[in-house]
Backbone as CSV, one residue per row, in Angstrom:
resi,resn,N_x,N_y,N_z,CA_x,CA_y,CA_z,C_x,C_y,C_z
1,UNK,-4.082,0.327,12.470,-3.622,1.540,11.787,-4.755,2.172,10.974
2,UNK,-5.506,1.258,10.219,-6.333,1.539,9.174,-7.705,2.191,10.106
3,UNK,-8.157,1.203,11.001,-9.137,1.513,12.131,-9.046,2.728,12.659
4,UNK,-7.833,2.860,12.802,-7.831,4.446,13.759,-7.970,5.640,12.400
5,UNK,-7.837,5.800,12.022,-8.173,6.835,10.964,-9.672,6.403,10.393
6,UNK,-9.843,5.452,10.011,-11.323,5.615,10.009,-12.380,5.611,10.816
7,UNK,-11.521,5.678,12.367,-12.809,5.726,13.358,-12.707,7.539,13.693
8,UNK,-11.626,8.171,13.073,-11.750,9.405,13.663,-12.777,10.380,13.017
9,UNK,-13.783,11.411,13.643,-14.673,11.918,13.674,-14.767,12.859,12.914
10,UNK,-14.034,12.929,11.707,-14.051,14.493,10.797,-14.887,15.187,11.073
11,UNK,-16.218,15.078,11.087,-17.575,16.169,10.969,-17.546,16.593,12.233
12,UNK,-16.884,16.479,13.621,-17.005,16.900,14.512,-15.422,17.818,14.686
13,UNK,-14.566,18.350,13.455,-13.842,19.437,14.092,-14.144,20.444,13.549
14,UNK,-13.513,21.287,14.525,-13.550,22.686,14.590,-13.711,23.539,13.050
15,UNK,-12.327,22.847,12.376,-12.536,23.682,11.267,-13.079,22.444,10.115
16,UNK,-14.064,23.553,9.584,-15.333,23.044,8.210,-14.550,22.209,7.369
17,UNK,-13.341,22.899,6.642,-12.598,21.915,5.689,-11.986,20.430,5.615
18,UNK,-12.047,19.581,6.951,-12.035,18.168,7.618,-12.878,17.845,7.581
19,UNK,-14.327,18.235,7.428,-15.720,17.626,7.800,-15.810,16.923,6.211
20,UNK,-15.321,17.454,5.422,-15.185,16.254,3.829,-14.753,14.787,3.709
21,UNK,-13.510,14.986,5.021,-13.055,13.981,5.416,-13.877,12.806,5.638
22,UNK,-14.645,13.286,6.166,-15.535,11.837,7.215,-15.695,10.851,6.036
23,UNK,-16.487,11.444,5.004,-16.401,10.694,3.460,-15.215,10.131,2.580
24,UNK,-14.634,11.016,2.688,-12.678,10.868,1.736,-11.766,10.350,2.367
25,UNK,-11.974,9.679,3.841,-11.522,9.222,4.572,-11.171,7.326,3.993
26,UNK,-12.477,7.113,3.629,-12.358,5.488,2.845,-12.158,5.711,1.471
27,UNK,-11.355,6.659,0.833,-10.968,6.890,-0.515,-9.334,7.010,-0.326
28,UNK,-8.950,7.114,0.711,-7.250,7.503,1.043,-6.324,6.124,0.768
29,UNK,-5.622,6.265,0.033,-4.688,4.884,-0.294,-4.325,4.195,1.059
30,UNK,-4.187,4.850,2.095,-3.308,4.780,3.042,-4.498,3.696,3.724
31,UNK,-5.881,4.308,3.809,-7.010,3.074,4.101,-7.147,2.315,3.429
32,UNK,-6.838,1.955,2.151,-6.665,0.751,1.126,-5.295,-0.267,1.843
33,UNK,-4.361,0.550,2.007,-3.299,-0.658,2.247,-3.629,-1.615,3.720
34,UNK,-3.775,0.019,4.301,-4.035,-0.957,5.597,-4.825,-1.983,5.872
35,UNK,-6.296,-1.563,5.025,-7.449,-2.460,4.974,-6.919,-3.861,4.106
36,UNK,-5.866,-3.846,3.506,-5.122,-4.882,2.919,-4.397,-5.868,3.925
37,UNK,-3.523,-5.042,4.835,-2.740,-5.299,5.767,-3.941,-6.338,6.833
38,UNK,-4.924,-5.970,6.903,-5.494,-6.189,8.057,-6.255,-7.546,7.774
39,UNK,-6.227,-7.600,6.419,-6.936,-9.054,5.616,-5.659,-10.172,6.036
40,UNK,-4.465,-9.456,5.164,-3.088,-10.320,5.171,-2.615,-10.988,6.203
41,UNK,-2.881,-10.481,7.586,-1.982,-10.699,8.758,-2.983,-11.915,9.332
42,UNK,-4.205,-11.908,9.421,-4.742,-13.488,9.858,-4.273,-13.975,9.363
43,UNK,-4.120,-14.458,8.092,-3.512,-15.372,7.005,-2.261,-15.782,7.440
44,UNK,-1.630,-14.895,7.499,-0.035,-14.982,7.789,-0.056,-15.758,9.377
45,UNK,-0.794,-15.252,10.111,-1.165,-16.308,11.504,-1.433,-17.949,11.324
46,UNK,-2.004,-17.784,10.326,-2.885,-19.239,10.519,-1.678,-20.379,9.388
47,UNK,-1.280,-19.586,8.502,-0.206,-20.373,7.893,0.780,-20.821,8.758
48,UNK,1.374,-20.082,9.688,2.628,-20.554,10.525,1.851,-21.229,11.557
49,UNK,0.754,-20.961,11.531,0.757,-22.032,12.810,0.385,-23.155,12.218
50,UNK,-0.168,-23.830,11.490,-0.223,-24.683,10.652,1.344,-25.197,10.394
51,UNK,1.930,-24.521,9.951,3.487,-24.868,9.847,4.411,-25.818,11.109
52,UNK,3.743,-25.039,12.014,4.326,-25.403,13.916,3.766,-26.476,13.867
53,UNK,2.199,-26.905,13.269,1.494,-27.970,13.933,1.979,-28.994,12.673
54,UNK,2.844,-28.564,11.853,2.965,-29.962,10.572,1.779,-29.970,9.821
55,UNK,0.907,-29.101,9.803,-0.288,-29.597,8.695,-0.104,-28.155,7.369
56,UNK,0.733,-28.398,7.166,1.428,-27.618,6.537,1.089,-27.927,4.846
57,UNK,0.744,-29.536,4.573,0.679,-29.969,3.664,-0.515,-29.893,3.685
58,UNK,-1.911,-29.605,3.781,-2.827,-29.502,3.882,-3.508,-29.205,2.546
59,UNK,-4.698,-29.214,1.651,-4.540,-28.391,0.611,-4.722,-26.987,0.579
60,UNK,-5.708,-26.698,1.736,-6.797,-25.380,1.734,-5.357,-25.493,2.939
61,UNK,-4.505,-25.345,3.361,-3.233,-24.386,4.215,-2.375,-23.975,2.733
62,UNK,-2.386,-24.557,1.763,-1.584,-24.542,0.406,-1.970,-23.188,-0.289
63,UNK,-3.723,-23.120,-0.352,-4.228,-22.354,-1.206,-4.347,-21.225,-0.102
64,UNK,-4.268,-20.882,1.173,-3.966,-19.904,1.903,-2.251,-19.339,1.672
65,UNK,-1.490,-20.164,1.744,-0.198,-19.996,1.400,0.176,-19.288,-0.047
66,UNK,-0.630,-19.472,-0.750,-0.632,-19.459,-1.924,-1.264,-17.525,-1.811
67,UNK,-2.018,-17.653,-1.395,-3.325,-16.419,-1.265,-2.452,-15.240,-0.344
68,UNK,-1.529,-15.707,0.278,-0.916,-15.224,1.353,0.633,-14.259,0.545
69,UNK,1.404,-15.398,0.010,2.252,-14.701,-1.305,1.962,-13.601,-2.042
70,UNK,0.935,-14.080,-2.978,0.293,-13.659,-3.860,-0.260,-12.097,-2.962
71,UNK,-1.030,-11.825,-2.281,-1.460,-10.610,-1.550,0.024,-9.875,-1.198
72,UNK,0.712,-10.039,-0.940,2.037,-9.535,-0.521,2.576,-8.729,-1.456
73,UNK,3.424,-9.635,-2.257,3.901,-9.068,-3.238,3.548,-8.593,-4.671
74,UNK,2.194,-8.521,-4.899,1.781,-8.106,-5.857,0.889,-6.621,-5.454
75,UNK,0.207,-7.190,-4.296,-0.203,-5.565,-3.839,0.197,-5.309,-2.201
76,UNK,0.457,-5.614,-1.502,0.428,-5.196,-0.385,2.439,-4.178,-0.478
77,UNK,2.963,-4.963,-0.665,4.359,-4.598,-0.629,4.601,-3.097,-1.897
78,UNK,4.430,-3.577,-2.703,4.467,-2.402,-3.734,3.193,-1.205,-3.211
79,UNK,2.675,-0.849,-3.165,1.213,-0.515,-2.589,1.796,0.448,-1.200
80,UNK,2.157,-0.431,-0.270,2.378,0.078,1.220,3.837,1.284,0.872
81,UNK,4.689,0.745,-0.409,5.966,1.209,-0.552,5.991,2.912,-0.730
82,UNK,5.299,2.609,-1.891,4.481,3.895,-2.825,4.470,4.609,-1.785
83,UNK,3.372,4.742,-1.334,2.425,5.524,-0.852,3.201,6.072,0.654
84,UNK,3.632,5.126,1.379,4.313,5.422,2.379,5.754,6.526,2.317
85,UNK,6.337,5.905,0.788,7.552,6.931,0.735,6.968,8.297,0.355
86,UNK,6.116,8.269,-0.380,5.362,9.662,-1.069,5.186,10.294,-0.168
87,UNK,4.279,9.529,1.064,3.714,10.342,1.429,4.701,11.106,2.348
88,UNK,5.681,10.917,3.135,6.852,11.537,3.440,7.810,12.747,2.692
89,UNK,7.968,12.010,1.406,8.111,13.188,0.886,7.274,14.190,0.666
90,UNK,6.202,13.983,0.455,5.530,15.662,0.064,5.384,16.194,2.239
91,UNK,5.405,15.012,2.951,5.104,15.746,4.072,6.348,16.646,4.689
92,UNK,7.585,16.505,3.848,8.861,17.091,4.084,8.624,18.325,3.197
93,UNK,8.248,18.450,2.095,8.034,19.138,1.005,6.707,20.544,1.354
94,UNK,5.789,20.090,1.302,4.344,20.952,1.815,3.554,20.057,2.475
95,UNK,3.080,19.945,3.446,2.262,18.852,4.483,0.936,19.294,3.547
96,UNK,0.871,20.596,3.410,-0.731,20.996,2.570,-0.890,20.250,1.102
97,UNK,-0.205,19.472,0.798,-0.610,18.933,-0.332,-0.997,17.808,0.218
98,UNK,-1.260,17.025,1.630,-1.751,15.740,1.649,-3.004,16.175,2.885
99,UNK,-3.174,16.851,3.355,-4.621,17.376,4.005,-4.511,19.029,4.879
100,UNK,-5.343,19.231,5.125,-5.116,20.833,6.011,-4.521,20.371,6.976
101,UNK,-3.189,21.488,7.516,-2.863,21.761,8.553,-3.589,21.343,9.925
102,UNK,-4.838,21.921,9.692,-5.736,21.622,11.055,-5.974,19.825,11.133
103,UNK,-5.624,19.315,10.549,-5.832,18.195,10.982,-5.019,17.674,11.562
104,UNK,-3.452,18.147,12.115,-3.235,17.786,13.376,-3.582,17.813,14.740
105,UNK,-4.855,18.271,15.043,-5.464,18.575,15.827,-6.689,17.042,15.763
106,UNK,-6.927,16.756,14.814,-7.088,15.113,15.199,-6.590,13.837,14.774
107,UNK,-5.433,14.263,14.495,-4.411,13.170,13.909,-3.168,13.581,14.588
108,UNK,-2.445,13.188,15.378,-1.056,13.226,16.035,-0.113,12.503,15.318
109,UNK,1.026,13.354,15.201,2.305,12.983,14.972,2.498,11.067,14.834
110,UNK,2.493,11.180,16.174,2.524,9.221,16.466,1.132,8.611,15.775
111,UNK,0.845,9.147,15.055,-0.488,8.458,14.550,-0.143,8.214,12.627
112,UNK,0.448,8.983,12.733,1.033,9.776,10.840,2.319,8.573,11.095
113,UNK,3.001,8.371,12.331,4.081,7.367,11.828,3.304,5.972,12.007
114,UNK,2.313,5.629,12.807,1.621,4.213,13.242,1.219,3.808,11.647
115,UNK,0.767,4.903,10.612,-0.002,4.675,9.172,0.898,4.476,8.307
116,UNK,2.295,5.059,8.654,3.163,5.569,7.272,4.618,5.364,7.713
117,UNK,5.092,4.785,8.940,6.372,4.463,8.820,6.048,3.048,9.451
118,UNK,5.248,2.428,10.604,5.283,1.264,10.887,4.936,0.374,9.706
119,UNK,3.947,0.332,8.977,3.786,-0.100,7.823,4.651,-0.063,6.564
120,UNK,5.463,0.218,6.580,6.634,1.160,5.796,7.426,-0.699,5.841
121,UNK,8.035,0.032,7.713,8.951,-1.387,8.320,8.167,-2.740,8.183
122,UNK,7.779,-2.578,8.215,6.811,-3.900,8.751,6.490,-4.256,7.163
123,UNK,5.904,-3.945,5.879,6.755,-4.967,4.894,7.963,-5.053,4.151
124,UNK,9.008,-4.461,4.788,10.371,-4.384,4.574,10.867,-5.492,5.648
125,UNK,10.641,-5.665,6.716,10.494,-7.230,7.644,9.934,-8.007,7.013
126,UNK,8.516,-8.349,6.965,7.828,-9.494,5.473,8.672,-9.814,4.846
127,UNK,9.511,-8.883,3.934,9.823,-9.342,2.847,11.257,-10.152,2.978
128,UNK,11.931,-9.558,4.221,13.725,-10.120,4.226,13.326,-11.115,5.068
129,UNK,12.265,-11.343,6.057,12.098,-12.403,7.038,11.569,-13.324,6.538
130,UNK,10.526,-13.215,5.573,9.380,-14.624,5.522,10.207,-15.491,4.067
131,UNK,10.321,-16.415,4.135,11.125,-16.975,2.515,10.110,-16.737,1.223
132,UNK,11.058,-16.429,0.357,10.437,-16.270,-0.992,11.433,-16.356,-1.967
133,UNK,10.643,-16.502,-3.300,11.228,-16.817,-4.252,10.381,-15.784,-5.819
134,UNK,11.410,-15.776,-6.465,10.674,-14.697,-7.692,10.209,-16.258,-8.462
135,UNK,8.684,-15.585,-8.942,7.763,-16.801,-9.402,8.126,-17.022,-11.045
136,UNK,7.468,-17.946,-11.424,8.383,-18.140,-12.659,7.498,-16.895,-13.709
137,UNK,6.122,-16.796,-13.534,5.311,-15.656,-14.486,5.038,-14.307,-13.536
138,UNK,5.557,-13.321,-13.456,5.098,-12.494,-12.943,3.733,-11.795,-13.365
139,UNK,3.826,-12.269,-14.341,2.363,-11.355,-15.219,1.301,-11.297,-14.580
140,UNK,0.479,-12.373,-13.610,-0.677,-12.078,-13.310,-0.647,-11.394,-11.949
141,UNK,0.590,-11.321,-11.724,1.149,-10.419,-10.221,0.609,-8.949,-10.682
142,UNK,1.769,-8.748,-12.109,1.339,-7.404,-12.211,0.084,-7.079,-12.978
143,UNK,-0.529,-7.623,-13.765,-1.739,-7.414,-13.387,-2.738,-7.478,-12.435
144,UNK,-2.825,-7.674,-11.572,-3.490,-7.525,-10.336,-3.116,-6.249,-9.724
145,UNK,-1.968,-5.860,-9.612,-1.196,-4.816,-9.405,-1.916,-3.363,-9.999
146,UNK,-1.988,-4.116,-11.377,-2.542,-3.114,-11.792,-3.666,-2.746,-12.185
147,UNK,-4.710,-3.870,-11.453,-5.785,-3.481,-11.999,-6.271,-3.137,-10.643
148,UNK,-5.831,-3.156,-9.207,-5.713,-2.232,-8.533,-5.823,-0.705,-8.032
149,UNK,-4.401,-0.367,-8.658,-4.273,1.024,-9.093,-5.167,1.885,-9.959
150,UNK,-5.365,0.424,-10.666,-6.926,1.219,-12.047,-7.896,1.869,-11.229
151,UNK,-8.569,0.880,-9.957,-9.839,1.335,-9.666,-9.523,2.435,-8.602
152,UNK,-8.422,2.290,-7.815,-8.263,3.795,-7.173,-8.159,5.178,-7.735
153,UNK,-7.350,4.656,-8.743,-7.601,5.850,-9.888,-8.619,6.641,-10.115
154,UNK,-9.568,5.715,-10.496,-11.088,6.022,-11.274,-11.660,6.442,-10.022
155,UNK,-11.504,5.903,-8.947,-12.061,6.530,-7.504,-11.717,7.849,-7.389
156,UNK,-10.575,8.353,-7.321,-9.890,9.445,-7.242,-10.448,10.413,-8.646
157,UNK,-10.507,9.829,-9.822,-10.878,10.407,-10.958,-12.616,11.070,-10.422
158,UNK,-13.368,9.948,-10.115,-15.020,10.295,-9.986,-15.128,11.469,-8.750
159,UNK,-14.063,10.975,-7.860,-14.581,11.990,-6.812,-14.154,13.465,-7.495
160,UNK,-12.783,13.801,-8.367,-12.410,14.965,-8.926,-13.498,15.746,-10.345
161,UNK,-14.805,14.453,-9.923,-15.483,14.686,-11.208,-16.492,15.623,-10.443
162,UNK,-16.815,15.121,-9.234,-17.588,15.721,-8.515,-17.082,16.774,-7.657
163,UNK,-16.464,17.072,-7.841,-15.580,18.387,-6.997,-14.758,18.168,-6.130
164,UNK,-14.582,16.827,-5.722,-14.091,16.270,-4.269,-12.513,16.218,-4.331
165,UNK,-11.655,16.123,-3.867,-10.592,16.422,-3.501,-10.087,15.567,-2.775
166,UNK,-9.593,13.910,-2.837,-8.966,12.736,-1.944,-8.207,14.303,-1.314
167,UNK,-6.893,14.159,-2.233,-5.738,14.950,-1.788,-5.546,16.529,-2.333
168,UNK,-5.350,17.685,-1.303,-5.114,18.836,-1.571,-4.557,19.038,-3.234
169,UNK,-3.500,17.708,-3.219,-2.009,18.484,-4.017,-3.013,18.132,-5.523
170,UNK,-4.068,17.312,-5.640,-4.670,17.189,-6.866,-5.540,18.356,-7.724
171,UNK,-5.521,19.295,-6.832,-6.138,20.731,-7.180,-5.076,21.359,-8.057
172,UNK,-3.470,20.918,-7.989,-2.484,21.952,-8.481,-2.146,20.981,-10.108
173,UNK,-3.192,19.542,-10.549,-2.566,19.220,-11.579,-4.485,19.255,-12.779
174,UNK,-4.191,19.692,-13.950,-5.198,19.491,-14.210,-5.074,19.071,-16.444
175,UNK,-6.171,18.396,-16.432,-5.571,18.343,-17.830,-4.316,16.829,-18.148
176,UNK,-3.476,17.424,-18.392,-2.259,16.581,-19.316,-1.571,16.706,-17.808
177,UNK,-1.331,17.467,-16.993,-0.775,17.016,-15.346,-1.084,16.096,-14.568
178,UNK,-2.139,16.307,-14.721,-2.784,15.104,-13.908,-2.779,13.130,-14.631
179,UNK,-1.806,13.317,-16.219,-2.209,12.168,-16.830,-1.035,11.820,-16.224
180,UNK,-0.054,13.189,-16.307,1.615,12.683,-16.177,1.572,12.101,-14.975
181,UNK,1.201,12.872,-13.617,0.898,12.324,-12.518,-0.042,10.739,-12.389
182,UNK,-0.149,10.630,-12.636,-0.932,9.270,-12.798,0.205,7.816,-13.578
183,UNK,0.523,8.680,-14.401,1.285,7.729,-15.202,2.947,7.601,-14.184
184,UNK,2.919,8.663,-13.084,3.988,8.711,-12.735,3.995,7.785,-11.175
185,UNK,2.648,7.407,-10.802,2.537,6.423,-10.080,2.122,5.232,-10.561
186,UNK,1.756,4.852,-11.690,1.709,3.456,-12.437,3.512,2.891,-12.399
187,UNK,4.247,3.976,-12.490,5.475,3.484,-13.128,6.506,3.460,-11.584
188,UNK,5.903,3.739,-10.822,6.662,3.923,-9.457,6.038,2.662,-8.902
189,UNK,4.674,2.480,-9.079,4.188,1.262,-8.383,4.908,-0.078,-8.920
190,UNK,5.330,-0.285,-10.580,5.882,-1.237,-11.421,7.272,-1.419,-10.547
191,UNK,7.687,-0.175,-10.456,9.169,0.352,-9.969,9.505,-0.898,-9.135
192,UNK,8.211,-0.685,-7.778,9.144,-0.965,-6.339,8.145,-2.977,-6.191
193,UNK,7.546,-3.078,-7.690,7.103,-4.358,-7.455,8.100,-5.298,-8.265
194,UNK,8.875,-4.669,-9.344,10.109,-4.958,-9.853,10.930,-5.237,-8.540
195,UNK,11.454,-4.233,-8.131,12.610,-3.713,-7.637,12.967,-4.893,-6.123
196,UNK,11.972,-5.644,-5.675,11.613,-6.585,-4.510,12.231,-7.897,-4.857
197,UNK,11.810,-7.836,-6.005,12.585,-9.409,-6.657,14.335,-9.534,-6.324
198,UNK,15.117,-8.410,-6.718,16.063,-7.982,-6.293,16.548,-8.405,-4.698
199,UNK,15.809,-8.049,-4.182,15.827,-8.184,-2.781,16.057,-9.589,-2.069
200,UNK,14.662,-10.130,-2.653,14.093,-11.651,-2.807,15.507,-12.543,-3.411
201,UNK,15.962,-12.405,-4.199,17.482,-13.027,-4.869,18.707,-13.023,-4.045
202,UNK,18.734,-11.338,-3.552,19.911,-11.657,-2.727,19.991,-12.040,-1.359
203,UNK,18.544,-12.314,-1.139,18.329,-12.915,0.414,17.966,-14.566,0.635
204,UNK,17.170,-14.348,-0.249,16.336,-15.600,-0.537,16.873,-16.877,-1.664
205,UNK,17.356,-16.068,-2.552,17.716,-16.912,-3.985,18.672,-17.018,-4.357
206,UNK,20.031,-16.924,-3.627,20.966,-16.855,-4.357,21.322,-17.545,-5.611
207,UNK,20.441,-18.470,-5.710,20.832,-19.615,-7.016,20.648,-19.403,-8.009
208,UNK,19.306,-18.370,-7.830,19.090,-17.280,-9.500,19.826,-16.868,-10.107
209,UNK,20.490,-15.941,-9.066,21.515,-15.228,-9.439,22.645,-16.068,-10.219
210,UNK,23.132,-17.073,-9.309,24.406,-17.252,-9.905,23.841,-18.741,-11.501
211,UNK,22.689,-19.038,-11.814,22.443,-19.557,-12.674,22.154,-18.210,-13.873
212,UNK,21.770,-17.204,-13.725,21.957,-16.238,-14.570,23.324,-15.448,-14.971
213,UNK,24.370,-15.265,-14.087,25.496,-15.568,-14.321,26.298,-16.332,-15.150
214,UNK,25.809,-17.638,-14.763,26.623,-18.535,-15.802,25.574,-18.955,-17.563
């Protein structure tokens, strides 16, 4: 997913305003997750098969297991959530707030869902399929989480320092808009890394639940 958008050729279309791309191309969240995704999924290979073969108890299969969690639900799941629902909505909303028009001309339809709805499903499967449990400290989850978001930020911040433009729609916030906006994806990212545990309980945990109950 991640590959195909960064192998595509910005400086070679037609229209001038994509040729920025070729650069802002490895600044796009959407190449962060995937490039996440694409770390995660060996891992996730080599744990189950380890599992099949019984060496399951292993230590370094433990600290992959461990590495494997931990990448998921602290950034990959919250991360892929964000960004994937956003980006739908504004593409229902104005498509011009997430790149020019002309760039369907090297990005197809089936290419916008391969980035932003298969990835979407696919850790919404992760999460109801693979077992889990809400950990007893979330804290260093969400910090990681968020120290994450920090440096894309500041990415997004330096390039707007230099004139650059990740996304169209960042031209329309400036000042105290752009803090709200910011602060309004810190609290959406918290949102849907909260909001999983939920999930995790009524699939995974029922015992939480009903020990918090009583």
């Amino acid at each position: 997913m991640a590959f195909r958008l960064l192998n595509i050729k910005f400086e070679e279309a037609d229209d001038v305003n994509l040729h920025q791309y070729s650069k802002l191309k490895w600044r796009l969240i959407t190449s962060w997750f995937n490039l996440l995704t694409a770390t995660y999924l060996p891992i996730c290979i080599y744990c189950d098969w380890c599992t099949l073969k019984q060496k399951h108890q292993r230590k370094h299969v433990k600290l992959f297991s461990e590495v494997r969690t931990f990448m998921f639900t602290n950034l990959i799941f919250p991360v892929t959530t964000f960004a994937d629902i956003l980006f739908w909505r504004l593409w229902f909303l104005n498509r011009e707030l997430l790149m020019p028009l002309s760039t369907d001309k090297v990005i197809a339809v089936w290419e916008h869902h391969s980035m932003h709805t298969a990835s979407l499903i696919f850790v919404f499967m992760d999460l109801v399929i693979v077992f889990r449990e809400r950990p007893k400290n979330i804290l260093p989850g969400v910090v990681a989480l968020l120290g994450f978001i920090t440096v894309y930020t500041c990415v997004c911040v330096f390039s707007l320092l230099n004139g650059e433009y990740v996304y169209p729609l960042l031209k329309l916030f400036k000042g105290h808009k752009l803090f709200i906006i910011t602060l309004y994806s810190y609290l959406s990212l918290l949102f849907y890394h909260s909001g999983q545990w939920i999930i995790v309980d009524l699939i995974h945990n029922r015992k939480y639940i009903t020990k918090k109950l009583m």
